[in-house]
KOLKOL-109021 format. One record per residue (C-alpha): residue number from 1; x, y, z; residue in three letters. Coordinates in steps of 0.05 Angstrom, whole numbers. Example, Ala and Ser with C-alpha at 12.3 -4.5 7.8 and 13.67 -1.06 7.14 Angstrom:
! KOLKOL-109021
+------+--------+--------+--------+------+
: resi :   east :  north :     up : resn :
+------+--------+--------+--------+------+
:    1 :    246 :    -90 :    156 :  ala :
:    2 :    273 :    -21 :    143 :  ser :
+------+--------+--------+--------+------+
***
This chain:
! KOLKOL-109021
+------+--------+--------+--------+------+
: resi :   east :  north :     up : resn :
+------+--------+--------+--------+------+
:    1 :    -50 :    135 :   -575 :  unk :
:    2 :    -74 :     63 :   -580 :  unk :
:    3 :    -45 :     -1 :   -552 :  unk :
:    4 :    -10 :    -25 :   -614 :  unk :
:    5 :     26 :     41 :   -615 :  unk :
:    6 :     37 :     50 :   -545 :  unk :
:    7 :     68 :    -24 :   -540 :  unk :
:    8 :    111 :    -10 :   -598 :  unk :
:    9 :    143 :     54 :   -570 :  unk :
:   10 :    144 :     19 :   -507 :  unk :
:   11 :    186 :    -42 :   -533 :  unk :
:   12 :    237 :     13 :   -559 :  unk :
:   13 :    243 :     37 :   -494 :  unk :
:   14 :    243 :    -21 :   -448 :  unk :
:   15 :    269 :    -89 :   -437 :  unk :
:   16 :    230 :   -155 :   -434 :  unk :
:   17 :    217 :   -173 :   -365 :  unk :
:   18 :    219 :   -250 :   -341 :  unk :
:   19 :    148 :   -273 :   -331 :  unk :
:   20 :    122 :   -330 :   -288 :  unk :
:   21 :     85 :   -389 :   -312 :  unk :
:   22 :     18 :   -373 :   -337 :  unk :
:   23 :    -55 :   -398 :   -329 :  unk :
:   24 :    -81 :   -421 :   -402 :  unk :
:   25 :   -119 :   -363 :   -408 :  unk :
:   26 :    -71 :   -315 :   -384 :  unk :
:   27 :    -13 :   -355 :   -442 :  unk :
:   28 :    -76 :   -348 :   -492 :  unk :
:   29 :    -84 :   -269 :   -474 :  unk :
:   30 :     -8 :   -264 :   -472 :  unk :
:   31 :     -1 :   -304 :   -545 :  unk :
:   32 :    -54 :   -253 :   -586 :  unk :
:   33 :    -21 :   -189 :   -571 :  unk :
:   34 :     40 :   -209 :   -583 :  unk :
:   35 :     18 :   -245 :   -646 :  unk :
:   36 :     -8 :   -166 :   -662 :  unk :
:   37 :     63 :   -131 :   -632 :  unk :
:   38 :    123 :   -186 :   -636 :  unk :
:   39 :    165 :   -129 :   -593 :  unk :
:   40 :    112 :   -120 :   -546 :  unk :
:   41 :    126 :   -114 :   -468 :  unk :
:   42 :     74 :   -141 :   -435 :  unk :
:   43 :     78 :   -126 :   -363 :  unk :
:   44 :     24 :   -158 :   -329 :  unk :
:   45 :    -33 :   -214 :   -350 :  unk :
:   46 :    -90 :   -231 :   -305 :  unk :
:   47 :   -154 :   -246 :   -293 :  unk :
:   48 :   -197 :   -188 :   -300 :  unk :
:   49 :   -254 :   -170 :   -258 :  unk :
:   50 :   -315 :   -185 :   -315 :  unk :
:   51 :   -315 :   -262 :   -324 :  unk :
:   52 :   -284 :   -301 :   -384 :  unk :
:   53 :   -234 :   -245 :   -391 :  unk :
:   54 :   -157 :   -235 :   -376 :  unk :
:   55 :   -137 :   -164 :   -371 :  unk :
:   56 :    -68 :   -140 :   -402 :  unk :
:   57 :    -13 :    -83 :   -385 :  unk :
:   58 :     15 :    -69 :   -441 :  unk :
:   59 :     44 :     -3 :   -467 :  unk :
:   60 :     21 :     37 :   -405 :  unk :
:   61 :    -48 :     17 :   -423 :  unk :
:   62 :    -91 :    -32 :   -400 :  unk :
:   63 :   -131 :    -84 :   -452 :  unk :
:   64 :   -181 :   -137 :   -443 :  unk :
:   65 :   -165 :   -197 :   -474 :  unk :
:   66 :   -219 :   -264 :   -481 :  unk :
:   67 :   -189 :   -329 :   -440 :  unk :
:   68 :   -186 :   -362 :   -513 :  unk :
:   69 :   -148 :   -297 :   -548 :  unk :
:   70 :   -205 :   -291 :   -595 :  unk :
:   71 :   -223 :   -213 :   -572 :  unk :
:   72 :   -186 :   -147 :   -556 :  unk :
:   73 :   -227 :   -101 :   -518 :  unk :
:   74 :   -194 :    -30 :   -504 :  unk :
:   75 :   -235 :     23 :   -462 :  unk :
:   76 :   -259 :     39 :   -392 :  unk :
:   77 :   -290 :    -20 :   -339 :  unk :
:   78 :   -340 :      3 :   -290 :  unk :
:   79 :   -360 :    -32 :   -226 :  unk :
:   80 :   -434 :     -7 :   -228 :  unk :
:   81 :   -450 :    -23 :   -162 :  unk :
:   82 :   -392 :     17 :   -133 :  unk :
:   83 :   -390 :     66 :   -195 :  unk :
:   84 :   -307 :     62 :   -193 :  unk :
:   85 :   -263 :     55 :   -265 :  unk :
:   86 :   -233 :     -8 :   -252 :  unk :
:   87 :   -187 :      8 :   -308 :  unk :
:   88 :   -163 :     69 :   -287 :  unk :
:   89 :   -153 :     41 :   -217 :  unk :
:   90 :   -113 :    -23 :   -230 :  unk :
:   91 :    -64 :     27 :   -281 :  unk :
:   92 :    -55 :     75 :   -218 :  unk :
:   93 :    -24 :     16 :   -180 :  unk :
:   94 :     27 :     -3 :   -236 :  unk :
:   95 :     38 :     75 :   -244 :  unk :
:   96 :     52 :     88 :   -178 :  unk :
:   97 :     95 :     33 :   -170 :  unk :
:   98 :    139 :     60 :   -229 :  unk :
:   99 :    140 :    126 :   -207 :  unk :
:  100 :    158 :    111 :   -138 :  unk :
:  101 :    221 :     77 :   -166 :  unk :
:  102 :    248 :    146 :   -189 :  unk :
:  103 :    294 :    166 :   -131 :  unk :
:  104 :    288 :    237 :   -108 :  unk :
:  105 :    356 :    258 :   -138 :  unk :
:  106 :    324 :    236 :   -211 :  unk :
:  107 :    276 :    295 :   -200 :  unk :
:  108 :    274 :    366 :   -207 :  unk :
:  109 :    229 :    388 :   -152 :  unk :
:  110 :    187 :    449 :   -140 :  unk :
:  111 :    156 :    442 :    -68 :  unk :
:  112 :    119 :    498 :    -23 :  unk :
:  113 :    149 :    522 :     36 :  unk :
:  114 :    128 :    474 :     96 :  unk :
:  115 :     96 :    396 :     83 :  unk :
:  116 :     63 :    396 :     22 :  unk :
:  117 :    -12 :    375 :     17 :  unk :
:  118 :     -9 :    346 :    -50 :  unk :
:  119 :     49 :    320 :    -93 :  unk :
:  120 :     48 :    311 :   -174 :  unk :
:  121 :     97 :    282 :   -227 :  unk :
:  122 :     93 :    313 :   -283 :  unk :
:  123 :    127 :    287 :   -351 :  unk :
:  124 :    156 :    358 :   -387 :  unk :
:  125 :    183 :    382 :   -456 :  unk :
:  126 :    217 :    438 :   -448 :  unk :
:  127 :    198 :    464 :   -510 :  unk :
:  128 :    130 :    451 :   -506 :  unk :
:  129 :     79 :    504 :   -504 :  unk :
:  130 :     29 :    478 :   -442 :  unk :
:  131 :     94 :    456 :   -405 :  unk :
:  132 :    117 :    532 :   -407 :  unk :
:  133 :     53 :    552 :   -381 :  unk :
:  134 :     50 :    506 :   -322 :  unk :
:  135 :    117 :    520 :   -299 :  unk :
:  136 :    101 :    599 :   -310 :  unk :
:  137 :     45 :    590 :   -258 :  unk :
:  138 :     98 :    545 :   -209 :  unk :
:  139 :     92 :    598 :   -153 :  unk :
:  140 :     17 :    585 :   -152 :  unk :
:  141 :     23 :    514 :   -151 :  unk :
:  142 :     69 :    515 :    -93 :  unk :
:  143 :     19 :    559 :    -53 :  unk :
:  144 :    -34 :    512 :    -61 :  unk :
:  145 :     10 :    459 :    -24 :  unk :
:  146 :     30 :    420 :    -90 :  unk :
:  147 :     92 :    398 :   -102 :  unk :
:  148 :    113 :    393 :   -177 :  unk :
:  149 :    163 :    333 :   -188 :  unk :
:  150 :    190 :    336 :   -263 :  unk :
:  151 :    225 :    288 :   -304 :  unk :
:  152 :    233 :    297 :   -371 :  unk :
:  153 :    200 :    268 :   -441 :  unk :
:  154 :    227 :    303 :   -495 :  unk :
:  155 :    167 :    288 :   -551 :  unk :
:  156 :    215 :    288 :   -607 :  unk :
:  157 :    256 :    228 :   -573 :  unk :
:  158 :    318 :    215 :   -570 :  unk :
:  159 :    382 :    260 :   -588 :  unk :
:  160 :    323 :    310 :   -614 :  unk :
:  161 :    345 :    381 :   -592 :  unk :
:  162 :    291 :    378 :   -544 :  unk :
:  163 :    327 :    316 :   -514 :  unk :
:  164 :    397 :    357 :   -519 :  unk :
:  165 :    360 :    426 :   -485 :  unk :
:  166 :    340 :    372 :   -428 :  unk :
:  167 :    421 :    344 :   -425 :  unk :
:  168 :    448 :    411 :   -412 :  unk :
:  169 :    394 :    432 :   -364 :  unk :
:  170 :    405 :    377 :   -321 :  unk :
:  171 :    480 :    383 :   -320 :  unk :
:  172 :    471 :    465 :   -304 :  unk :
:  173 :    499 :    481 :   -237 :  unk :
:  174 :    431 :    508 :   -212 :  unk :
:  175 :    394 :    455 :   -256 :  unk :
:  176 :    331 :    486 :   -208 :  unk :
:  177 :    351 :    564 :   -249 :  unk :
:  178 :    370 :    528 :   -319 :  unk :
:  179 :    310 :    495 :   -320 :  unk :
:  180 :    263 :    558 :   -303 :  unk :
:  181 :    302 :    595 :   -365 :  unk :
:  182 :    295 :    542 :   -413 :  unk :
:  183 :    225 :    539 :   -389 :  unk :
:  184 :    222 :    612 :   -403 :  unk :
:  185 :    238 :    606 :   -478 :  unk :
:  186 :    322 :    618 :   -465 :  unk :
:  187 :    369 :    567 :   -494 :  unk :
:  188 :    406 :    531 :   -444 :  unk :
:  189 :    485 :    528 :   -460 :  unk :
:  190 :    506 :    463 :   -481 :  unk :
:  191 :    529 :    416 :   -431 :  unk :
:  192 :    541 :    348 :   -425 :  unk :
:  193 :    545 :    302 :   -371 :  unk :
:  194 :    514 :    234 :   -338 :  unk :
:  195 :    440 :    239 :   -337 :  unk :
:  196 :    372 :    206 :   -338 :  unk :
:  197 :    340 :    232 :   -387 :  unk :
:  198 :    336 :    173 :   -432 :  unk :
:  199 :    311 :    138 :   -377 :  unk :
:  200 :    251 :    174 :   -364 :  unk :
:  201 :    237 :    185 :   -435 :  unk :
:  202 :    235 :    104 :   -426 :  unk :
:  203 :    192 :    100 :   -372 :  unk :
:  204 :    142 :    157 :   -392 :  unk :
:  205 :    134 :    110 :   -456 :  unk :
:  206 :    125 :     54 :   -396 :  unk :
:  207 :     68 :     87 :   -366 :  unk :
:  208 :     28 :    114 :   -421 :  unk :
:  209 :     50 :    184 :   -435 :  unk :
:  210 :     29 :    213 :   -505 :  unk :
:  211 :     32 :    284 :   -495 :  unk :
:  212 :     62 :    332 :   -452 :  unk :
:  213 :     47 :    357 :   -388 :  unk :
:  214 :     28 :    289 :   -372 :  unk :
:  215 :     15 :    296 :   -299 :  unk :
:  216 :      4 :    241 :   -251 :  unk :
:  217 :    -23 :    245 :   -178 :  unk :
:  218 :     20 :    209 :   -119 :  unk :
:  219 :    -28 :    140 :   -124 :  unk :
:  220 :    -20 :    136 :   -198 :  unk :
:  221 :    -67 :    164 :   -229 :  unk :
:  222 :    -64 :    198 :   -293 :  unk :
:  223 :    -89 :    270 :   -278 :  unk :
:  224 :    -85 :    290 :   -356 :  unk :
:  225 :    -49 :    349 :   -384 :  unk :
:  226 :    -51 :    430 :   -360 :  unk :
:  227 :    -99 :    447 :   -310 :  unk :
:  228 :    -86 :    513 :   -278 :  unk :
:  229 :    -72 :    513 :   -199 :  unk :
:  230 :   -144 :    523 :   -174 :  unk :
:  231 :   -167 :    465 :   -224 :  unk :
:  232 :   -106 :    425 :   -202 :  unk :
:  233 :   -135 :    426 :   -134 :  unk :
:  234 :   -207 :    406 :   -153 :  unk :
:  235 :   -183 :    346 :   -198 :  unk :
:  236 :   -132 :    322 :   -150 :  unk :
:  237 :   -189 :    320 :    -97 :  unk :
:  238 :   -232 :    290 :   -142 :  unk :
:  239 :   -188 :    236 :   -151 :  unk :
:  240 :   -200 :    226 :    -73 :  unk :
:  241 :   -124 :    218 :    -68 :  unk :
:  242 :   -107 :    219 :     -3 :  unk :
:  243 :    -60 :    287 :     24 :  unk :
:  244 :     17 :    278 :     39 :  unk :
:  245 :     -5 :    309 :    107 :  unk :
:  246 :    -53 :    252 :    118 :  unk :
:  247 :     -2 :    199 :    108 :  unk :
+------+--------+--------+--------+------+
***
């Protein structure tokens, strides 16, 4: 998914934060994407790290805009010297900070027995054919000392019967049981009830999801989509994200 696509779905999802008084450059950056997307939410303009350059949140993905709005780069930055994505590491931090905003009771948690070594949020469909296959393999996960956090993004959007499937697990009893049998390919009996499944379907659109699994490590960054447990391990470590137990 591009930017202009990702801001658009983004804007349908999200409200238009106040912003503080910007730098010419940064009003200049701010001014030529929203020239491109009117609806746009941009959530953060500064200077980026290459000079004559502001770079822009936008959509869950990050742009490079020229201090006089002239040019819109989109791709990866790399610090040479220190060989680290400086994309992918300044999106972590606005990730995280999203995600961490998603009380505990907004969740539908899968954790091992004992403190887990690793913990990932994972944006599901419960109709979705890699979804059912991660959640087939949860047992697995667990004994590797991940934790599997859910919330839900129903791909078809809202009031889709995905979206409805994801209602009536969540208002279940056992919403922990419901969800392993929707997962399983059974249809959930229709409930109704207060819920935030809208609201993550907003924020997944917030941080960049485009597919599902979209899984994200506990700093933010975007692991990708299925991996099975032994390669969830590897890329998680790979990431150099620091263990639960280590914090």
């Amino acid at each position: 998914m591009n930017f202009l696509h990702a801001a658009a779905l983004a804007a349908l999802c999200a409200a238009g934060a106040a912003q503080a008084a910007d730098t010419p450059a940064q009003a200049a950056a701010r001014k030529a994407l929203t020239d491109l997307v009117p609806q746009a939410k941009v959530d953060a303009v500064e200077t980026a790290p290459m000079p004559g350059f502001q770079q822009v949140i936008i959509g869950g993905q990050l742009v490079y805009v020229s201090d006089d709005g002239k040019y819109i780069m989109q791709g990866k930055l790399f610090d040479t010297g220190s060989q680290r994505d400086l994309t992918g590491a300044r999106l972590a931090v606005d990730v995280k900070k999203k995600l961490d905003a998603v009380p505990q009771a907004k969740r539908i948690v899968f954790a091992p027995n004992g403190k887990p070594q690793y913990k990932i949020t994972v944006f599901t469909d419960l109709d979705c054919g890699y979804c059912r296959k991660l959640h087939s393999q949860i047992a697995e996960y667990n004994q590797r000392g991940i934790e599997v956090d859910y919330l839900f993004f129903p791909r078809a959007g809202l009031n889709s019967e995905s979206f409805d499937k994801a209602v009536s697990v969540w208002c279940a009893q056992d919403r922990k049981a419901a969800f392993t049998a929707a997962k399983a390919g059974q249809t959930p009996p229709v409930l109704k009830c207060d819920n935030p499944i809208a609201e993550e379907f907003a924020l997944g659109a917030q941080v960049g999801v485009d597919g599902t699994p979209a899984i994200y490590s506990a700093d933010g960054h975007k692991v990708g989509g299925y991996l099975d447990p032994d390669q969830m391990v590897a890329k998680l470590k790979s990431l150099a994200t620091p263990t639960l137990a280590d914090r």
